[in-house]
Structures are given as C-alpha cells and as structure tokens.
MIVO-285592 format. One record per residue (C-alpha): residue number from 0; x, y, z. Coordinates in steps of 0.1 Angstrom, whole numbers, plus 5000, padded with zeros to 4 digits. Each point is the difference from the previous one (the first is absolute). Layout:
N
+-----+------+------+------+
:   k :    u :    v :    w :
+-----+------+------+------+
: NUM :    X :    Y :    Z :
...
+-----+------+------+------+
! end
This chain:
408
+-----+------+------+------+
:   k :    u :    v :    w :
+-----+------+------+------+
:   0 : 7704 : 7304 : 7342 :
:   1 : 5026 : 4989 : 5029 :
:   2 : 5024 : 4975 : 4990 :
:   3 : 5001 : 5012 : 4965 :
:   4 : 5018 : 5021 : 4975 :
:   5 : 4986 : 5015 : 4967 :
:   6 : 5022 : 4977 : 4974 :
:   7 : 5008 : 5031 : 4978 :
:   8 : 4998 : 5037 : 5021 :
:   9 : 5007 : 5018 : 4969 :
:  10 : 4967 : 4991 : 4983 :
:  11 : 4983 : 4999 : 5031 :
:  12 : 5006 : 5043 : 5001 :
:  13 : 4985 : 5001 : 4963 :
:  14 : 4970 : 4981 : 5012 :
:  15 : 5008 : 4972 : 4979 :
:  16 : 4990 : 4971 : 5033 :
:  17 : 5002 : 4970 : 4976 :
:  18 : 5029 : 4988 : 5015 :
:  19 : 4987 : 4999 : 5032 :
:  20 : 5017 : 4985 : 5032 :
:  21 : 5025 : 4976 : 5008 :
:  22 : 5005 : 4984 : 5032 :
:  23 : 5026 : 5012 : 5026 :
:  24 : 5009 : 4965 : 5015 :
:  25 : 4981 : 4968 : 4983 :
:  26 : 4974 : 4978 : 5019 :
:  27 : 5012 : 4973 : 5024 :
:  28 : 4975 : 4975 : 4982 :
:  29 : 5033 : 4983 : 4988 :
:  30 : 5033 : 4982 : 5006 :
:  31 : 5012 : 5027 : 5023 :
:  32 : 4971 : 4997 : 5025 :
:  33 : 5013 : 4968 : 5011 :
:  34 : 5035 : 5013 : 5005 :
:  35 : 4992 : 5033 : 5013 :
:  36 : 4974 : 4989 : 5024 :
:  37 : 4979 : 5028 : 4989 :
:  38 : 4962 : 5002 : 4988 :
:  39 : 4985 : 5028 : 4980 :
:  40 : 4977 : 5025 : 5020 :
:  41 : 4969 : 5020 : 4986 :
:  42 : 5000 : 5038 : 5008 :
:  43 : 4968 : 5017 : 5000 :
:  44 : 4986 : 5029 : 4981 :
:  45 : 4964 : 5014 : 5008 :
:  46 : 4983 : 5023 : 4979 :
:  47 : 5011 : 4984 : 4967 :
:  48 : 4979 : 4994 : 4968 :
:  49 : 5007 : 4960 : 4996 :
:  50 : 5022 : 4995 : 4968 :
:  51 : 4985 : 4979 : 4971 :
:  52 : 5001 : 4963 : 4995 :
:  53 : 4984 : 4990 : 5033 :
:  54 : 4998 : 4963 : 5008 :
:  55 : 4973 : 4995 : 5027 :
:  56 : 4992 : 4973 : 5022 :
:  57 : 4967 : 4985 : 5012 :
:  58 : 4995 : 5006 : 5038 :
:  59 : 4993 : 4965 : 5002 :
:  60 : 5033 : 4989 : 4992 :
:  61 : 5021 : 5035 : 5020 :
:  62 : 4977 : 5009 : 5029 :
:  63 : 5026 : 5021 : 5018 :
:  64 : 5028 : 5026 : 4993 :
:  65 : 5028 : 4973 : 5015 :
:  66 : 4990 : 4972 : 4973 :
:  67 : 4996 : 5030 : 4970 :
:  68 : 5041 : 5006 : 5011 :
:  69 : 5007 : 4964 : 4996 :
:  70 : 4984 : 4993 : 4972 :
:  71 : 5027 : 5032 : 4984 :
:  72 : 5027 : 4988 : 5016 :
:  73 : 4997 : 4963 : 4988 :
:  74 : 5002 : 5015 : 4961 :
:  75 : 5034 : 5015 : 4993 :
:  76 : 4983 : 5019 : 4969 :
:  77 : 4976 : 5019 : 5026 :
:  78 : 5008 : 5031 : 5005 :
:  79 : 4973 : 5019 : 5025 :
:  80 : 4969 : 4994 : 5012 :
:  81 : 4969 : 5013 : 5017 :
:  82 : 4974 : 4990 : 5022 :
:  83 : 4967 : 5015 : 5013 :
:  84 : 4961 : 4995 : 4996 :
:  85 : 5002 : 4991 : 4961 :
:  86 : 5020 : 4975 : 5016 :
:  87 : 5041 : 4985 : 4989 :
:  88 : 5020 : 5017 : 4968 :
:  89 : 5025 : 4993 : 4988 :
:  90 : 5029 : 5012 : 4976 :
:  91 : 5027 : 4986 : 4972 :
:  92 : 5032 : 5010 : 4988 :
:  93 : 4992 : 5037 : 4991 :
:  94 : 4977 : 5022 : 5015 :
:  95 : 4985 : 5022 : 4980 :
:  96 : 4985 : 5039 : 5004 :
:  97 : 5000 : 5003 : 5041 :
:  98 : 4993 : 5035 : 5010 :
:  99 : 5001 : 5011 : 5032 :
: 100 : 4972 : 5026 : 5015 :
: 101 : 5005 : 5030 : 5022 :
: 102 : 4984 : 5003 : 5033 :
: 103 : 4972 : 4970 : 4983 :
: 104 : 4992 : 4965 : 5003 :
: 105 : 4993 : 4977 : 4976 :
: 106 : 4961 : 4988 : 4993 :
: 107 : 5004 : 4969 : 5020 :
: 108 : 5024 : 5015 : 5027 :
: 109 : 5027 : 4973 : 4991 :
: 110 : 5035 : 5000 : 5005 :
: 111 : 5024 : 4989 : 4974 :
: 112 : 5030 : 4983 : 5008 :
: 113 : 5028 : 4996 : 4979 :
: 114 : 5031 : 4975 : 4999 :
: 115 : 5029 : 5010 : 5009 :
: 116 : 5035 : 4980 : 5007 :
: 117 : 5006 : 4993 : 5038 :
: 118 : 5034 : 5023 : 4999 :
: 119 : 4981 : 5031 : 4985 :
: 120 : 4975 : 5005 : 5026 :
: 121 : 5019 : 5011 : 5032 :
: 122 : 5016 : 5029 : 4978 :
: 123 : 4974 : 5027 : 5001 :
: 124 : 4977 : 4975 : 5020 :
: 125 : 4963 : 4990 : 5005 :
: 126 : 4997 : 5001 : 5041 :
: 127 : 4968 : 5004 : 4999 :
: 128 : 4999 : 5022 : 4973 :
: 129 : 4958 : 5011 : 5005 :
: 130 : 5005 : 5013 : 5032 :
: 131 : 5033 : 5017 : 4995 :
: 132 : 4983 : 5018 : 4970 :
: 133 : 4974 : 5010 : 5024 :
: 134 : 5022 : 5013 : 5029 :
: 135 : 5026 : 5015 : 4978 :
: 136 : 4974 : 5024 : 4982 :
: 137 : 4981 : 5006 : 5028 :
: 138 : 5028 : 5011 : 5027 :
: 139 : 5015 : 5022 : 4968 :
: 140 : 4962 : 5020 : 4997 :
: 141 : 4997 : 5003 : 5037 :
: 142 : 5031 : 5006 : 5016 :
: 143 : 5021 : 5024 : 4969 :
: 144 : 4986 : 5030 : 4987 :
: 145 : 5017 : 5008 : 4969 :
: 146 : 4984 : 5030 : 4987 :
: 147 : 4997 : 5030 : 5021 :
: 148 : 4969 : 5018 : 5007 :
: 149 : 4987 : 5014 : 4969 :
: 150 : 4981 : 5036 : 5011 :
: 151 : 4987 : 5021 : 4971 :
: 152 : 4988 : 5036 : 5016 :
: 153 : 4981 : 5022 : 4982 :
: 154 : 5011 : 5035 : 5005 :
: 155 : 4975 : 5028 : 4998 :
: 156 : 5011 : 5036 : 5004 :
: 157 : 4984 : 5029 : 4999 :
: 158 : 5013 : 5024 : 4976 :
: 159 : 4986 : 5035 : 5005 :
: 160 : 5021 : 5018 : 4971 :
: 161 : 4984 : 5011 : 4968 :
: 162 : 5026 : 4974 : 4981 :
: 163 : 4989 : 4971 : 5014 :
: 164 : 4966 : 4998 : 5012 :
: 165 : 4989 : 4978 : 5024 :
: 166 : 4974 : 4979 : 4975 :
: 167 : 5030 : 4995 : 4977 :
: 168 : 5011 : 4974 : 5023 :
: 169 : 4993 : 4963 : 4996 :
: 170 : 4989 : 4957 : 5023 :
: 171 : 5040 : 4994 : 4997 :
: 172 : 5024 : 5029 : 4987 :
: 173 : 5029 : 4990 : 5020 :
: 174 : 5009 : 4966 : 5011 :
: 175 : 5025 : 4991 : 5031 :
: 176 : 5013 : 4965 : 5000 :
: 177 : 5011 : 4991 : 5037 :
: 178 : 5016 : 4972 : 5015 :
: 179 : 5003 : 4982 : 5035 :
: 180 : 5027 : 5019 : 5022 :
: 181 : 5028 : 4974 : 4996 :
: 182 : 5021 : 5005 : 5030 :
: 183 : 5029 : 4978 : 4996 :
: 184 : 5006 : 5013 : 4960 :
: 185 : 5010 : 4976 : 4975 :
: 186 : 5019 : 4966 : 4999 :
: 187 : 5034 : 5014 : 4983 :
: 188 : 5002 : 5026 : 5033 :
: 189 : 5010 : 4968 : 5020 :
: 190 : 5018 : 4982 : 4982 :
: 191 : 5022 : 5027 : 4981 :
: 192 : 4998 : 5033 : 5020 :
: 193 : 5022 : 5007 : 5034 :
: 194 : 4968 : 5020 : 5011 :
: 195 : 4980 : 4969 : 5002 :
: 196 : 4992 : 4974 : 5026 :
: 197 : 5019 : 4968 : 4993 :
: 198 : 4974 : 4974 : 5000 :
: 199 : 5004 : 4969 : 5017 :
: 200 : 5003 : 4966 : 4981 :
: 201 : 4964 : 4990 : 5013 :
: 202 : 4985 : 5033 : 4986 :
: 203 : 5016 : 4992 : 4969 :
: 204 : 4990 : 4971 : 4990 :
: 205 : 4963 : 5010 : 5010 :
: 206 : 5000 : 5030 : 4977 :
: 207 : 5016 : 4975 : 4972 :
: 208 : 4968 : 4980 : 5009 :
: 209 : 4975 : 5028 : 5001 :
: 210 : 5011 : 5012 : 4968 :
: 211 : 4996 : 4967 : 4986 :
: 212 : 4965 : 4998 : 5015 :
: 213 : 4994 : 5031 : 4980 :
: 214 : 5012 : 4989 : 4966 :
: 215 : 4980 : 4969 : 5001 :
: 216 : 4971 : 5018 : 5005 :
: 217 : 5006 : 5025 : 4975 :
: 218 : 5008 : 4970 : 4976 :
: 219 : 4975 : 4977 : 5005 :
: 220 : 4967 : 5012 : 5023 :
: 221 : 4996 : 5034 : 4981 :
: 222 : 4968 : 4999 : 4975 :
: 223 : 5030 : 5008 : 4975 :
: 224 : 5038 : 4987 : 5005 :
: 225 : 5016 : 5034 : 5014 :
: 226 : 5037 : 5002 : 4988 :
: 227 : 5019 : 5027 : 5022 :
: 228 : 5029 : 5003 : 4973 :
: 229 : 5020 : 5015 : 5025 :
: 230 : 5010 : 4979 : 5036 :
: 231 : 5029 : 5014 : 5016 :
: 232 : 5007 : 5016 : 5033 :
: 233 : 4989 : 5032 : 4997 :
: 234 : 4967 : 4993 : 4992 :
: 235 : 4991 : 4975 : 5026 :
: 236 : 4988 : 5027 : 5028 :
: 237 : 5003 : 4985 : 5043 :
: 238 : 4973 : 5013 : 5019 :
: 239 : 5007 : 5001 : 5041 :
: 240 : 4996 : 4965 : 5006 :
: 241 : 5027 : 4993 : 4970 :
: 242 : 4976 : 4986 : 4983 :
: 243 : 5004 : 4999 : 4965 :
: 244 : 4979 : 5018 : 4971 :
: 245 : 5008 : 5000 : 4965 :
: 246 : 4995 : 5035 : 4980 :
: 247 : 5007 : 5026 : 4966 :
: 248 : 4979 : 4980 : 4978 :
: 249 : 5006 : 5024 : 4973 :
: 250 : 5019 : 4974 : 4977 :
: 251 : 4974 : 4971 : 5007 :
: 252 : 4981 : 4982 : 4975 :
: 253 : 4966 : 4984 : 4996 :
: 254 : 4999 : 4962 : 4990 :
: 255 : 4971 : 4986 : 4989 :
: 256 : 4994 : 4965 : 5011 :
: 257 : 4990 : 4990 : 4966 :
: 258 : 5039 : 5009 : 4994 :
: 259 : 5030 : 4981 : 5009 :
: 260 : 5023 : 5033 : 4988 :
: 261 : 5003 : 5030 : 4988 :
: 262 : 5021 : 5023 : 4976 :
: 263 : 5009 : 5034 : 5018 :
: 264 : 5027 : 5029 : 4999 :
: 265 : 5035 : 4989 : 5026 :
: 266 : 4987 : 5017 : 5033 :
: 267 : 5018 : 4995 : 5034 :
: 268 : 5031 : 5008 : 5013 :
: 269 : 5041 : 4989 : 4995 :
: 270 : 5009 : 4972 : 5020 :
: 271 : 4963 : 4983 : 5004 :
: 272 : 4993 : 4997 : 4963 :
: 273 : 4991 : 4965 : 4989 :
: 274 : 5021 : 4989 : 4969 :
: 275 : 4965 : 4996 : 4982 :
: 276 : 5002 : 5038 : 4999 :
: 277 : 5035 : 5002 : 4979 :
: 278 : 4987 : 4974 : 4974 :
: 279 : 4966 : 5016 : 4991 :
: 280 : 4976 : 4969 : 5011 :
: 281 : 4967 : 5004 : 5013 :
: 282 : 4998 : 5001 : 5039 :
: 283 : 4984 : 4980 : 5024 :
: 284 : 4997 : 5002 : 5037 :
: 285 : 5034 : 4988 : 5002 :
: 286 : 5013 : 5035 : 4998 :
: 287 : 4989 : 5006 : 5034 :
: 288 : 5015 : 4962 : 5015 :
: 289 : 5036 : 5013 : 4984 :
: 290 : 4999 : 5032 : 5014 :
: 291 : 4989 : 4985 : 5035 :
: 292 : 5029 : 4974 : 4998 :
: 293 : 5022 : 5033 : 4994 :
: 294 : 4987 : 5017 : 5033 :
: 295 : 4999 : 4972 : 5020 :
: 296 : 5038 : 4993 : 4989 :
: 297 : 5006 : 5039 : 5012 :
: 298 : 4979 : 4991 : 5031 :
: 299 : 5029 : 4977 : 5015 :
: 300 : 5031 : 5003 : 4983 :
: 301 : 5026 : 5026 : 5004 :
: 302 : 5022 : 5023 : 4976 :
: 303 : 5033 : 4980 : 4986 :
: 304 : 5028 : 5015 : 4978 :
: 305 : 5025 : 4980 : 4989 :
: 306 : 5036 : 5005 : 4998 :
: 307 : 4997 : 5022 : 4973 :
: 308 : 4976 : 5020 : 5014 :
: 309 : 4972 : 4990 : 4976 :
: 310 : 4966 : 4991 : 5014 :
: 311 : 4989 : 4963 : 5006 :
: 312 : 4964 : 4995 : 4989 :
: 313 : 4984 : 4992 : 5032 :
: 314 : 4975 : 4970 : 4981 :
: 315 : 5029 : 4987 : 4979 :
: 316 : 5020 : 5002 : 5034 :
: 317 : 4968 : 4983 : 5019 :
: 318 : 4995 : 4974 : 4972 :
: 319 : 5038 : 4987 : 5000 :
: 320 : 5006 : 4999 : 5041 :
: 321 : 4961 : 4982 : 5003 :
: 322 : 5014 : 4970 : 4980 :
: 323 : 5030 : 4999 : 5023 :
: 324 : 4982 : 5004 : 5028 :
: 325 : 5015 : 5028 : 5009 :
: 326 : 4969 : 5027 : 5007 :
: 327 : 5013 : 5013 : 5031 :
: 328 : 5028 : 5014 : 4989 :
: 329 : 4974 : 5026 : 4981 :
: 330 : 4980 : 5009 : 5027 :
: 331 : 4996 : 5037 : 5008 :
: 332 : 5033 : 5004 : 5024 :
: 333 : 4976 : 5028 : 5020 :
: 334 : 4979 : 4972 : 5013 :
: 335 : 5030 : 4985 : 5022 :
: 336 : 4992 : 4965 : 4990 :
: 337 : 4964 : 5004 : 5021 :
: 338 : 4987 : 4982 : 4972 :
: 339 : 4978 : 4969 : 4992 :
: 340 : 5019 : 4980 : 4975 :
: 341 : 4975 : 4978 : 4992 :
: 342 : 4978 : 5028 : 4985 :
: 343 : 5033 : 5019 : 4984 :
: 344 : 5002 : 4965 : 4979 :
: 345 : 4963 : 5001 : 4992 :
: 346 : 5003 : 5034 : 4991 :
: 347 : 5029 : 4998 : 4977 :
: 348 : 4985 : 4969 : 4987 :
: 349 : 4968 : 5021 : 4989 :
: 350 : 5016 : 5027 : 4987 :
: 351 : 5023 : 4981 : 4978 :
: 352 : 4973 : 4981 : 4986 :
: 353 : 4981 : 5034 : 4990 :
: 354 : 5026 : 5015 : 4980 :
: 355 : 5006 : 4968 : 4978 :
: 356 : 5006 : 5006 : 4963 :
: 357 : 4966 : 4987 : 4990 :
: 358 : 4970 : 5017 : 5015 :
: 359 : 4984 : 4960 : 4995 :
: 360 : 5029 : 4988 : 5029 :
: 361 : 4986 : 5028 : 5023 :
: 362 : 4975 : 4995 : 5027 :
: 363 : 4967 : 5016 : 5003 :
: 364 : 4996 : 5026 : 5027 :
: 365 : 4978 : 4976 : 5019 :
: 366 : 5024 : 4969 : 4998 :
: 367 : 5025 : 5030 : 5015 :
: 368 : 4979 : 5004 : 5031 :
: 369 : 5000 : 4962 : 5004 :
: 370 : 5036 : 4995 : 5001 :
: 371 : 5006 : 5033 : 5022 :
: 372 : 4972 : 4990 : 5027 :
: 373 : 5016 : 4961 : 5004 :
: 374 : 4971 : 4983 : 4980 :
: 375 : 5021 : 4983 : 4972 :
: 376 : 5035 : 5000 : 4998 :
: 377 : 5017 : 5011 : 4968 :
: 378 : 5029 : 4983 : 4980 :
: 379 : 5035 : 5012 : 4992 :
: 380 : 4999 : 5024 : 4968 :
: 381 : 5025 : 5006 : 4975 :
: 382 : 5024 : 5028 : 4993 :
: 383 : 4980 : 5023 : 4979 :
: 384 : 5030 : 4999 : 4970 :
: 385 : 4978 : 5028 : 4981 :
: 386 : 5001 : 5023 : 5030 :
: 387 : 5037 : 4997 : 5007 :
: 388 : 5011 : 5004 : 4963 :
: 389 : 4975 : 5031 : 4997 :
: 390 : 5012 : 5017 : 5032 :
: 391 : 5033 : 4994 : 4987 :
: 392 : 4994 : 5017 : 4965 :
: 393 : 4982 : 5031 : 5025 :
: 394 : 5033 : 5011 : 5014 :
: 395 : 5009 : 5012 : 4972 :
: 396 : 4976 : 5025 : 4986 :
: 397 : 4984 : 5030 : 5020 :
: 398 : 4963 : 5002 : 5006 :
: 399 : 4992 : 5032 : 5001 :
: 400 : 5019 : 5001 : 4959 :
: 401 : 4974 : 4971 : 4996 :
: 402 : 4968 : 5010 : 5017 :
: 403 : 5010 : 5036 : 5018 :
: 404 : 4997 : 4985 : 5037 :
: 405 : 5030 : 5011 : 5016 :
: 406 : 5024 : 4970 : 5018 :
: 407 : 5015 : 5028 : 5024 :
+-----+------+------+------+
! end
C-alpha cells in the first residue's frame, strides 16, 4: 500500500509474503510531532476487503466519521480505520490480509483509511483522490481511442473454374485486419525524422499526457491488466488533431488481476527495456511506466555527444541536470525556448521517477496522469545508479551480435 515497502523484495518475487511491509517514513504519534509540527493523515482506499483484527466501536460512543478519526489519532498504536453503517473500526499495529477489488465495492460500501506520516502524503498525493479516479478514467475512455477500428470482411468470390468450385468456398476464408487512416503517422516521424512536423512544446506534452491516459487505462480499467510490452515512438500513432493513440500490440501480455506478475520471454525493443527484462524476474505493469519514462525523456530532450564523440544517455543526462536544476539546458533546441518550464520540470520529474531501478519506486500509470495534469505535485527522484552503470556496460557490446537488431 502507499507509504510502504515490502521489507525483503527478493522473497516477495518467490511469493514468500511473510515478511511483509515496512513503513517508508514512521508515524508522527511521537517525539517528533511536537518538533516537526506535523500530524499523521489517513489516506483512503475504497473497494478494499477490511484486514483482520477489527476493533469496533459502539455508535453510542463514535456517532460520526470526525470522532471515529480522533479516537485513531489519539492511540499511537492505531494504525487505520473505517467508518460506515456498521458503525467506527478501528485498527492496531499490523494490518493484516487487505485486498483491494477491481471495479467493486465492498459489502457495506466503506472506505478504509489508512495512516500515513504527515511528510508521505503530498508525494503521490490524495487531492481528492475519488473524484480524480473518476475523472481520470473517464476522460481516458471518452476522449483516446487506442485501438483502431477492428473490421473483419468476409470475402466471397465466385470461382467458375473446374479447380475451385464455387461451394468449396467457406463464412470467413480470408480475413483483412484494417485500421483508422492515421494521417499524421507515428510519434518517432516528429521527433527524429527531417520529413516531419516539429511539434510545438504544448503538443508535446499533451501527447506525453494522452499516452499516459492510455496506459492507465490499459493497466488498470481493462477486465484484465493489458501490458503493451513495447512503448516507444513508433508505435504511438497521431491522428489529425495530434491526438495521441497507442498501437502494435503484438508483444502485449494479458495479466490476470488475481496476479500481481508474470514470468514471460524478454519482448520489446533496445533502449526502452526495463532492467527487470536482463535479470529474468517476473513482470508487472511496470514495464510499460519504464518504457513511458524513456519516451517521455525522448519527448523533450535533445541529442548530446560529448567531447569524445560518445553518446550521452538522454535519462542519465535528464536525471543529473534535474537535481541541479538545470532542465532547460536539455530542452529540444528546435523549440527556440517557446517552452513552458514549469511542465518541462514536471515532465522530467515523471519520467525520472518511472525508470527507477525498482519497479516498487515507480509510479502507476494513473498517479502519472496526476502529476502531468497539475493534480499532485511529485518529489525530486534519485539518479537511477542501475540505469547509468548498465547503459555504461551497453556501449560496449553490439546488439544486433546479442539479439540480431541492427544499431545502424
């Protein structure tokens, strides 16, 4: 859950859980409140099965929501709580066995809010987390289409030579598969190509947000989590309104949502590949957040050599100049500074914080949308020190000896 960190994450991939969590930052109930001048905060999760151990409290003595949070925040050792027609409950120390539904509510249509430290709520945030849900998911439905029109025409022809007769034919022989007309090609036509337009910093960071839309859709309002396996330029397809739409879902993979990962064959393609791929691990949805970081780095950065002519990485380049608040300096030099630096530092700020080393550290798709739209604001992430020593280690071999993709 937010605001935690599974205590041992090589166990956690053999599916040995008994470990469980640990806290990121520990409850204010202590000495530190009164020096920091902070008080925990409760963020809420609908559509949860309640964990074990439930402490509950007579409506007599809680008769509103308000007094079932103060009576939590008055015990240091409570750690959530939840209130609705069965009335106040409340939690201890551990809380055991919450699972969270999809798409469901729970019997009683209650909320449950965990505790959380004051200083770990503003970093992925909880501004009014129900209704951003709700807007988020239904803007991405109604306003991005991210499949094309799937047609299947049944061809019958009439065959009048003795080979072939016409009752030999079968309802479904040959199949066409056809697709939207996309009018202003692909992504990687803009931003690489000289034949392209060269998009604007406003269309930019809208297609960054459309295809952000998309994912979290794909990821988390599908009957089954869709992972694409393969973001990158090419295959996000601008119609004539540069609208974004994400396509080639020939490398995706179905994830049940009785599944938290799953073991597949390395798919995708050099330069996007999450370092999940290169140790073996099961895969989560996280592939997709990397790759996306990747593109969205691509988006807004330009092409650096250094004095020895070598490439500079353009996320290890990003990472490095956004701690010295020096992201500017990156920006696509085509754009002629007609740029909004406030959403260049949001941007970079996202995309560095979805290629971190653990796919745990990464955001979800939808806490992407968030940050890009202005809802919550994120924090400063780390150099990704993985990243950088495996990109360094890459200059040095040739893919296409390794995996026959050519580098020309």
């Amino acid at each position: 859950m937010k605001g935690f960190s599974v205590k041992s994450p090589r166990d956690w991939e053999l599916d040995d859980r008994r470990e469980g969590c640990t806290r990121n930052i520990p409850l204010g109930c202590s000495s530190n409140e009164s020096t920091t001048g902070l008080t925990d905060k409760f963020f809420p999760i609908p559509s949860v099965r309640l964990p074990y151990d439930a402490h509950s409290i007579s409506m007599e003595t809680v008769a509103s929501a308000h007094e079932c949070i103060q009576v939590c925040l008055r015990n240091c050792s409570c750690t959530a709580y939840s209130h609705g027609r069965s009335g106040c409950s409340v939690w201890h120390e551990q809380l055991i066995n919450v699972k969270q539904y999809n798409g469901t509510s729970n019997t009683n249509e209650e909320i449950f809010y965990h505790r959380l430290a004051a200083a770990e709520v503003p970093s992925w945030g909880q501004n009014r987390r129900e209704k951003i849900i709700a807007v988020v998911v239904g803007a991405s439905v109604s306003a991005f289409s991210f499949l094309a029109f799937l047609l299947l025409l049944m061809i019958w022809s009439k065959r009048r030579s003795r080979d072939y007769p016409i009752n030999k034919i079968k309802e479904g022989d040959i199949r066409m598969l056809v697709y939207e007309h996309m009018v202003n090609r692909s992504l990687d036509a803009h931003l690489f190509c000289n034949d392209g337009t060269i998009l604007n910093w406003s269309t930019r960071y809208q297609i960054a947000v459309g295809v952000a839309k998309g994912l979290s859709y794909l990821h988390e309002s599908c009957h089954d989590c869709i992972i694409h396996c393969d973001i990158k330029p090419i295959n996000i397809l601008i119609d004539v309104s540069f609208v974004p739409k994400v396509a080639n879902f020939g490398m995706a993979k179905l994830l049940g949502r009785d599944f938290s990962r799953v073991l597949t064959t390395m798919r995708g393609t050099v330069g996007y590949l999450v370092p999940e791929w290169i140790s073996g691990v099961a895969i989560t949805q996280k592939v997709d957040v990397y790759s996306y970081g990747m593109v969205t780095v691509g988006n807004h950065i330009k092409e650096c050599k250094s004095s020895a002519d070598q490439t500079v990485y353009f996320s290890v380049q990003a990472a490095r100049n956004l701690l010295k608040g020096d992201v500017g300096s990156l920006v696509d030099h085509q754009l002629q500074g007609d740029i909004n630096m406030e959403e260049v530092e949001r941007a970079c700020k996202v995309a560095c914080w979805c290629i971190q080393d653990e796919d745990f550290n990464r955001p979800t798709m939808g806490d992407v949308v968030q940050v890009l739209e202005g809802l919550v604001e994120p924090g400063m992430p780390q150099v990704t020190r993985l990243l950088e020593s495996i990109l360094g280690d890459v200059q040095e071999f040739k893919f296409d000896q390794i995996s026959g993709i050519s580098t020309e």
